[in-house]
N, C-alpha and C positions, 0 to 999 in steps of 0.2 A: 378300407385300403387307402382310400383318401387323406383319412388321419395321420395314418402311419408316416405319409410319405411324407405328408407335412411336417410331420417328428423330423422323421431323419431331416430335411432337409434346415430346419430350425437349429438341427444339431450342426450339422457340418456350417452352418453359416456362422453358431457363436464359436466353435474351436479358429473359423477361420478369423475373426476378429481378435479374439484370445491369441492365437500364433503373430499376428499383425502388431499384438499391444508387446508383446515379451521376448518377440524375437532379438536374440542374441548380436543382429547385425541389422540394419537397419541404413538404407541408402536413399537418399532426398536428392531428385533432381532439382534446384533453384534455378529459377527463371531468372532473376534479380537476386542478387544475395547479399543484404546489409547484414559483413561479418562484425563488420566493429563500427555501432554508430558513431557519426562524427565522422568517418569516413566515408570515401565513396561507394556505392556498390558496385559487387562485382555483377557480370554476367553468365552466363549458363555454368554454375559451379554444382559439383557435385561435395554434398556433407556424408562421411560415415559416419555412423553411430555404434559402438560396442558398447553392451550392458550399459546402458543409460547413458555413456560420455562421448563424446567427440572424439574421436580419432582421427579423422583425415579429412580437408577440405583441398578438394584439387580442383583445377580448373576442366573444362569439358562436360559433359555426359558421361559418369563411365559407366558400365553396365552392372548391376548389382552381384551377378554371378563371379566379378572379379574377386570380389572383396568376400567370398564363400556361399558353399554351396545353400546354406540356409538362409542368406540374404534376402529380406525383404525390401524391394521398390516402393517409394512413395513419392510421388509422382506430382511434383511441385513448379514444375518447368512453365510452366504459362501465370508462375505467380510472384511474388515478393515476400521473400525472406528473410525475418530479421529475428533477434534473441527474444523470448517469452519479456512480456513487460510487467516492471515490479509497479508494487501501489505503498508507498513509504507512510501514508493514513489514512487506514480502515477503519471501521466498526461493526465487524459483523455479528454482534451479537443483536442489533435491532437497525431499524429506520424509524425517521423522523417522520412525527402526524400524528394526529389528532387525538389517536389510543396510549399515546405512552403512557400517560398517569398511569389508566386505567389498568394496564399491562404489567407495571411496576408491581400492584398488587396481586395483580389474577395468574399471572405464569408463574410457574414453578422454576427453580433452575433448569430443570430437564429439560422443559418447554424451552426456557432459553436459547439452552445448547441443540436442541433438535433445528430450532430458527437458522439458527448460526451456521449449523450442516448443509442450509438450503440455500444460503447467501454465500457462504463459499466455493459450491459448485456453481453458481450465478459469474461468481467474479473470477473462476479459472475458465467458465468457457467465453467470456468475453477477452480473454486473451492475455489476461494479469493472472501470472506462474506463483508469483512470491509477493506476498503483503506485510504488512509489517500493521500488528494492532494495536492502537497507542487508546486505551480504556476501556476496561473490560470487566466482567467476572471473573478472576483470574483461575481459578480453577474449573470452569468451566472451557475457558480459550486454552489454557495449557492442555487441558484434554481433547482437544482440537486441533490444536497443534500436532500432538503426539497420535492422532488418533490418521493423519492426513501421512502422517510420516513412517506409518507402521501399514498405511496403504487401505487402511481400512473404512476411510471415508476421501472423497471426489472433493478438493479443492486446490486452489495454492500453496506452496509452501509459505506456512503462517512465522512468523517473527514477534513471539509476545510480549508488549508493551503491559506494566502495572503501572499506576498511576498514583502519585508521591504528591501531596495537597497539605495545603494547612485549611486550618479550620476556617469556615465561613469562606474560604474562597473556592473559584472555579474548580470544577471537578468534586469539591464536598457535594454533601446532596442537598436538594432545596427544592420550594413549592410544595412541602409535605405535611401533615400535622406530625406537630412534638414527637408523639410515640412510635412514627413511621419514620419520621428522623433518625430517631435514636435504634430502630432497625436497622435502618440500612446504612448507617453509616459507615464508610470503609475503615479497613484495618491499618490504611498506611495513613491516616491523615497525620501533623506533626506538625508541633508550634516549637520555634528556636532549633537552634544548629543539632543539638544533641537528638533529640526525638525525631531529626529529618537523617541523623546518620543513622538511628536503628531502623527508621521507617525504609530505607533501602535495606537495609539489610534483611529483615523481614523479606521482602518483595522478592529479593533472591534466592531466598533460601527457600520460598513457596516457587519459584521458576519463572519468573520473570527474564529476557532476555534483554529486555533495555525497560529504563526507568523516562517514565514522563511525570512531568512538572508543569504547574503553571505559574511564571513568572506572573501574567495579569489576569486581570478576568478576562470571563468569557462572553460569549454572546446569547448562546442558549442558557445562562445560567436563570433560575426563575428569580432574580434578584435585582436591587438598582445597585449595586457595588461599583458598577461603570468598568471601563477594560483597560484601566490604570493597572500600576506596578501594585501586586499584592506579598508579595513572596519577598523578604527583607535578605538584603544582599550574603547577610553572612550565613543563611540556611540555603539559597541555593547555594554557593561555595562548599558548604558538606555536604549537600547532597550528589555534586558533581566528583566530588573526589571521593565520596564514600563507594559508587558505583566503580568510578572506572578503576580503584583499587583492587573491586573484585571481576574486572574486565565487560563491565557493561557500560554501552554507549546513554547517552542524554539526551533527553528533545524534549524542549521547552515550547507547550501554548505562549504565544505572547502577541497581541496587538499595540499597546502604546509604544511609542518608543522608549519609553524609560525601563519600560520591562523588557523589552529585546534586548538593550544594550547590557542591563546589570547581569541578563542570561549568557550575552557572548563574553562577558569579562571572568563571570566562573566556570567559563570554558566547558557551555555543552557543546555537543558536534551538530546540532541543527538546531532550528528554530520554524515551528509550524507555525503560518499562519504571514506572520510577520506582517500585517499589514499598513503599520505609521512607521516605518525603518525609516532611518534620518541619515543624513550624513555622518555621523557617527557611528549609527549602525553597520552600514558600510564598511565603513576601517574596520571595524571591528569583525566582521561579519572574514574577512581578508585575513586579518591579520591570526586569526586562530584557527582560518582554513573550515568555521563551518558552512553547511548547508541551511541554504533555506529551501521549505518546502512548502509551495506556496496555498494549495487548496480552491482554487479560485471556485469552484464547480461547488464546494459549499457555503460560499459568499453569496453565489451567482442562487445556489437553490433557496436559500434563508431570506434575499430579498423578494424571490415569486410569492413566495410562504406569506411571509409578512403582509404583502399588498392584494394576495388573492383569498383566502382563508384565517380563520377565526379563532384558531384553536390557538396561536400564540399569548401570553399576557402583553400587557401593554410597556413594560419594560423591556421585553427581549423581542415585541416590534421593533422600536423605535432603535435600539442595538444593532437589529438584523441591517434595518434598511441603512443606516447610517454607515456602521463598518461593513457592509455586504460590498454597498456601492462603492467604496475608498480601494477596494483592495486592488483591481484592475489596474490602477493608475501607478499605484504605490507597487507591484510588481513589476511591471516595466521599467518604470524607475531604477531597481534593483535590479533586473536582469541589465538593462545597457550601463548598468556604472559597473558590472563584471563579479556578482555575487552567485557563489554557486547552486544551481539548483538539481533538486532532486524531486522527480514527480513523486504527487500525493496526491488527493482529493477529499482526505477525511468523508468518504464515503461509509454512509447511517447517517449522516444527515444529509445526503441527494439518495436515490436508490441505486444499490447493491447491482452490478453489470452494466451499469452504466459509467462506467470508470474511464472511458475513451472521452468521453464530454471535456474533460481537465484538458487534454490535447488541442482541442479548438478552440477551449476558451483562451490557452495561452498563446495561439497562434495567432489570436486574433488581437489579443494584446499586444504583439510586436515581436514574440519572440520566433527563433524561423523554424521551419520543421525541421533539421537536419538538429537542430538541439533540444526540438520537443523531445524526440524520439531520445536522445544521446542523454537526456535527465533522467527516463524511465526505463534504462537499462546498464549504460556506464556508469552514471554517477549515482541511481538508487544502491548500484550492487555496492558501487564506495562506501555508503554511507552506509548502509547495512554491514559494512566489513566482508561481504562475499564476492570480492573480485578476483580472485584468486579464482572460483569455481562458478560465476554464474557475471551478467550482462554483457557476454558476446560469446558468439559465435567461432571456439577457438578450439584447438586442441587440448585435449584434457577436460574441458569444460564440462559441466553436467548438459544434458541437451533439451534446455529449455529454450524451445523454437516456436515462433508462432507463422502464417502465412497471410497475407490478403490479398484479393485480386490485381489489385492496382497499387502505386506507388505512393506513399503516405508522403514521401517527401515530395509529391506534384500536388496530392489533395490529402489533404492530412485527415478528412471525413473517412477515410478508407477503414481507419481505425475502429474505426464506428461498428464494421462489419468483419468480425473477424472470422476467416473460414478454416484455420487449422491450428490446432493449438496439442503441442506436444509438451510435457513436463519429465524430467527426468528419464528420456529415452523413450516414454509411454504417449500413445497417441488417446487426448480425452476427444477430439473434433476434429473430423474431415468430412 
C-alpha cells in the first residue's frame, strides 16, 4: 500500500510540474523588475505570460485568477527580475584541459554531441537563455540547435556559429601528426577571395547562422604564428559580403590591432576578443556600429592555466600569459572611449555554468553593473539581430526571464547565483 501511494503521489507531483511548465497563462509577481536594462527598475510589477510571450506588464500585485481561470502564479515578489541573459561566445561542444589531445582521438561525434547536451543544460541553468557558438562540429551543434528547439533536449537557445579560416591559421587544426591533420581538417578552410566566398557559402548551405573568421591568431593555437594579422584584407572583404548577401552576420577572432582594424573596415558586425584595439580601432569600431565582445573570463582562465598546470605547450604559455594579462586594460580602454559591447565569455575554454564570472570580471574592470547587465541582454539581442523578440522584458516578447535574490546592480555576484530561470514561457529552475 505504501508503494501505491507513493505512485500516486510521484504522479500527481509530475502532472503538477508539467501543468506549471505549459500552462497557457502564466503570472510573475516581481519584486524588483529590470524590464529594459539600462533603465531603472521598476517595483512590485506584475508580468503576464500567454503561450511563451509577454503580454502584459502592469504595475501592482494582480492576482493571477484576473488574467484566467487557468493561470498559474509564480511568485517572484521577494526577488529581482530581469530578461534571460545571452552568452554571444560559447563552445559547448568541449572544455579546456589536459585530455583534449587525447579526446580529439578517442570520442566519437556522438560522444561529442552527447558532451555538448550536458554543457548546455549547465549553461541554461545558470541563467544564459540564448548563446551564440562561434566553432564547432557543425553538424553536430546544428543538431543541437535544432534538437533544443523542437524541445527535445534542456538548453539555451543556440545561435550557430561555422568557422571560415585560411590555412595554417587560427582555427585550422594544429599539434597533430601529418595523417591526423589531414583528418581533421575542416571543410571551410580557404586561401584568396574566391575560395573564402565558396567557403561561406558551404557553411550556409550546411546551416551555419553566422560565420566566424580569424583576422589573427589565436592563443590556444598549438603554433608560434604569434596573434598578428593572418587573414589578407581582400579575403576578409568577401567573406564579409559573401555572408551578409545571404543574410548572415560576421564575428571576427582578432587580437593585434592590425587585425581588428582590417576586420572592422570589411565591415564585420563584432569583433571577439579585441584585445590590442588602438585608437583607430575605435573609429572604426563607431564608425560601422560594430560590437565588441570582450571574453575577459577566457583571458582571466588561460593565464590560471598557463601559471598553475602543465598540459599547455610552451608557445601557447607564453601567448596565454602575455594576451591573457593585456586584455583587462585594453577593455576598459574601449569600454570608456564608448565601443559597444556585447557579453561573451568564449566559454570551453573557462567551464561551461560558469558564464556569470564575465560579469565581475568586467565590473571589476571599470565597467558599471547597470551596463554589464544592459551588454548581456539589450545589446547581445542587437547583435544577434533578435531585438525584436528577446533582451527585454516587453510586450510581445518571448519570455525569457531569469530571477536572483538580490540586486545584481547593488552586487553584481548575485549573478553568480541564479535561482529561476524561465526560457520561452517554460520554467527550467525555481
Amino acid at each position: 500500500m505504501k508503494t501505491f501511494i507513493q505512485s500516486i503521489s510521484l504522479t500527481a507531483l509530475a502532472v503538477a510540474i508539467s501543468t506549471n511548465a505549459f500552462a497557457n497563462t502564466q503570472v510573475i509577481h516581481a519584486g524588483k523588475l529590470l524590464a529594459v536594462p539600462g533603465e531603472k527598475p521598476l517595483t512590485k510589477h506584475t508580468v503576464v505570460i500567454k503561450n511563451g510571450k509577454i503580454s502584459e506588464v502592469k504595475k501592482g500585485f494582480i492576482a493571477a485568477q484576473r488574467f484566467g481561470e487557468d493561470a498559474t502564479l509564480i511568485d517572484l515578489s521577494k526577488s529581482f527580475v530581469m530578461p534571460g541573459m545571452m552568452d554571444m561566445h560559447v563552445h559547448l561542444h568541449g572544455e579546456l584541459g589536459p585530455n583534449n589531445n587525447k579526446e580529439t582521438v578517442q570520442m566519437s561525434d556522438a560522444d561529442v554531441a552527447m558532451k555538448s547536451v550536458y554543457f548546455a543544460k549547465k549553461t541554461l541553468m545558470a541563467g544564459f537563455t540564448t548563446v551564440r557558438d562561434l566553432g564547432n562540429q557543425p553538424e553536430q551543434m546544428n543538431a543541437l540547435r535544432d534538437g533544443i528547439k523542437r524541445g527535445w533536449i534542456v538548453g539555451p537557445r543556440v545561435i550557430a556559429g561555422t568557422a571560415v579560416s585560411v590555412t595554417g591559421g587560427h582555427m585550422d587544426v594544429d599539434g597533430m601528426a601529418p595523417d591526423l591533420l589531414k583528418l581533421k581538417t575542416p571543410e571551410t578552410l580557404c586561401d584568396g577571395p574566391y575560395e573564402c566566398r565558396k567557403a561561406v557559402r558551404y557553411a550556409i548551405k550546411y546551416g551555419a547562422d553566422v560565420i566566424k573568421i580569424a583576422s589573427t591568431g589565436g592563443v590556444l593555437s598549438d603554433t608560434n604564428t604569434g596573434t598578428g594579422q593572418q587573414m589578407a584584407d581582400d579575403e576578409l572583404k568577401e567573406i564579409v559580403d559573401a555572408a551578409h548577401v545571404l543574410g548572415r552576420k560576421v564575428t571576427s577572432h582578432a587580437h593585434a590591432a592590425e587585425g581588428i582594424n582590417a576586420a572592422l573596415r570589411a565591415g564585420v558586425d563584432s569583433i571577439e576578443h579585441g584585445s590590442y584595439a588602438n585608437e583607430e580601432s575605435v573609429k572604426l569600431f563607431k564608425k560601422h556600429g560594430a560590437y565588441l565582445v570582450p571574453t575577459l573570463l577566457a583571458g582571466d582562465t588561460v593565464v590560471n592555466m598557463a601559471k598553475t598546470s602543465n598540459f599547455m605547450s610552451a608557445d601557447v604559455k607564453a601567448k596565454a600569459i602575455r594576451v591573457g594579462a593585456d586584455m583587462l586594460d585594453n577593455f576598459k580602454r574601449s569600454y570608456d572611449a564608448g565601443v559597444k559591447i556585447a557579453y561573451g565569455t568564449d566559454s570551453g575554454v573557462s567551464k561551461h555554468g560558469t558564464n556569470a564570472r564575465e560579469a565581475v570580471l568586467m565590473h571589476n574592470a571599470g565597467m558599471s553593473a547597470a551596463d554589464v547587465l544592459k551588454s548581456a541582454t539589450v545589446n547581445a539581442a542587437d547583435l544577434a539581430g533578435m531585438s525584436s523578440h528577446l533582451g527585454t522584458i516587453e510586450q510581445g516578447k518571448l519570455a525569457d526571464i531569469i530571477a536572483t535574490d538580490g540586486s545584481p546592480l547593488s552586487n553584481i555576484e548575485e549573478l553568480l547565483d541564479v535561482d529561476f530561470v524561465m526560457k520561452g514561457g517554460k520554467v527550467f529552475k525555481q
